[in-house]
N, C-alpha and C positions, 0 to 999 in steps of 0.2 A: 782658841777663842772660848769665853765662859758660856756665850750666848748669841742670837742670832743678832740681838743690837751689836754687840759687839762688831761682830763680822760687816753687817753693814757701812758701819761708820768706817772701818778699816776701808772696806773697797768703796766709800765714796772719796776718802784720803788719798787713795792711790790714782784714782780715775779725775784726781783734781791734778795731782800731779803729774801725771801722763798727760791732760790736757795740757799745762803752764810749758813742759816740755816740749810739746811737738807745735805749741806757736811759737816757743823763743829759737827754737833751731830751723821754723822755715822764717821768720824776720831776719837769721844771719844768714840765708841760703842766698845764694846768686842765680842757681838755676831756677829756672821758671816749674820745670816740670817736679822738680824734687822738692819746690815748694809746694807745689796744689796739692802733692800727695802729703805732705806733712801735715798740710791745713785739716785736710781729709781726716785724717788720723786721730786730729787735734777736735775735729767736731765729731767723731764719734766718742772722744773720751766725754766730749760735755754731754752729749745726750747717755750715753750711760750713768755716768752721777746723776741725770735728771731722772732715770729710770728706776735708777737704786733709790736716790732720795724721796722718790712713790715707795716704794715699799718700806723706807725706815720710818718714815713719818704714817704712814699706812699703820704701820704696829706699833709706834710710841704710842699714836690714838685713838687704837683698840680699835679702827674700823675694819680687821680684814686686808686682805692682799687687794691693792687696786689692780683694773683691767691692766694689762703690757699692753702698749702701746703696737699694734699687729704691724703699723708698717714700718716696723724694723724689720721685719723679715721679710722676703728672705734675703739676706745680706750677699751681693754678689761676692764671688768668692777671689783672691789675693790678685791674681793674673789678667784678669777681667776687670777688676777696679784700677789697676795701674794703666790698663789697655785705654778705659774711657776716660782717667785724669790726661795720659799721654796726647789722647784726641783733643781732649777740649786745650790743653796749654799750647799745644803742635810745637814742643818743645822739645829737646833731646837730651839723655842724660845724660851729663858728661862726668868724668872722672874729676872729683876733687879731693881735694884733702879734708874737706873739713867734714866729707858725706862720712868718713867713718870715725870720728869722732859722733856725730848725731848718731849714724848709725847705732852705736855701743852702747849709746846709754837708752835711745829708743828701747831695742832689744832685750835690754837689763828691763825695763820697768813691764814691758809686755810678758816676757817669762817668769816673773815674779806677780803677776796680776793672775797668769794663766796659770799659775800653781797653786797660788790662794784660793783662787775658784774651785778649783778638783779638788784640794784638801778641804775644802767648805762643803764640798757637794758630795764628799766621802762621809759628813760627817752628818748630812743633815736626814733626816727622818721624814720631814714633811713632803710630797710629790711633787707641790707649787714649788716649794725653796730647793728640793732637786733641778726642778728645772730651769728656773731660774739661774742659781750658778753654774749648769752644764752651758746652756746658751751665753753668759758671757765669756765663762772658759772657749768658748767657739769664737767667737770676735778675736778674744786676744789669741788665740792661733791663728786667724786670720790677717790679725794684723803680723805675726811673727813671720807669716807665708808673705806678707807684701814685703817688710823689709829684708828677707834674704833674696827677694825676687830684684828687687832696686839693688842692694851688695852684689848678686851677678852681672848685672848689665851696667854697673858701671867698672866692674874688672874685662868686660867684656867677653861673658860664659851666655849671657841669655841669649 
């Protein structure tokens, strides 16, 4: 990346993507509960593009870093989110075929989101844009811990 606009429009591209991804694979899901977690998944991508597009726009017009939004955190973490979707759908995950296909590509766009962030947050200099991509690097590890947690329990290891 030549610049920090750069970078941003990149991870607002990718967190648009990740969203498109994780509504089209729970509209083809049958199971209840591996949809709510998808939905999930799907509205944290949107609120990160909202998060990012505060700060890209924040800097295109020269005003400064806007506040982050505080109640994003703290983000419950992978096992505990699956626990209270599992509660609210009182649904079971059953073994299908089509969960590793979503799975694979899920997984693909989370450890390429979580890579871009560390390599953005290796390279950047400012404290706020440290932190800033350290904390979405943490999401999209969070989200990588939820979908290897769903891939166990429907091989039936959880």
């Amino acid at each position: 990346m030549n610049n920090l606009n750069e970078a941003l429009l990149t991870a607002l591209k990718m967190e648009k993507k990740g969203y498109e991804e994780y509504i089209k694979a729970a509209d083809r899901c049958e199971d209840d509960t591996l949809a709510a977690i998808l939905l999930s998944l799907a509205n944290d991508e949107e609120e990160h593009e909202r998060v990012i597009g505060s700060f890209y726009h924040a800097m295109v017009e020269s005003k400064g870093w806007p506040v982050v939004d505080t109640s994003l955190l703290p983000i419950p973490e992978a096992a505990e989110r699956i626990e209270l979707i599992m509660n609210e759908t009182a649904a079971k995950i059953t073994d299908g075929t089509t969960f590793i296909g979503i799975y694979e590509v899920a997984h693909d766009l989370e450890t390429r989101s979580r890579e871009f962030y560390l390599n953005e947050m290796g390279k950047a200099t400012d404290r706020e844009v440290i932190e800033m991509f350290r904390f979405l690097a943490r999401i999209e590890g969070i989200h990588m811990d939820m979908l290897n947690l769903l891939l166990q329990a429907t091989r039936g290891e959880a």
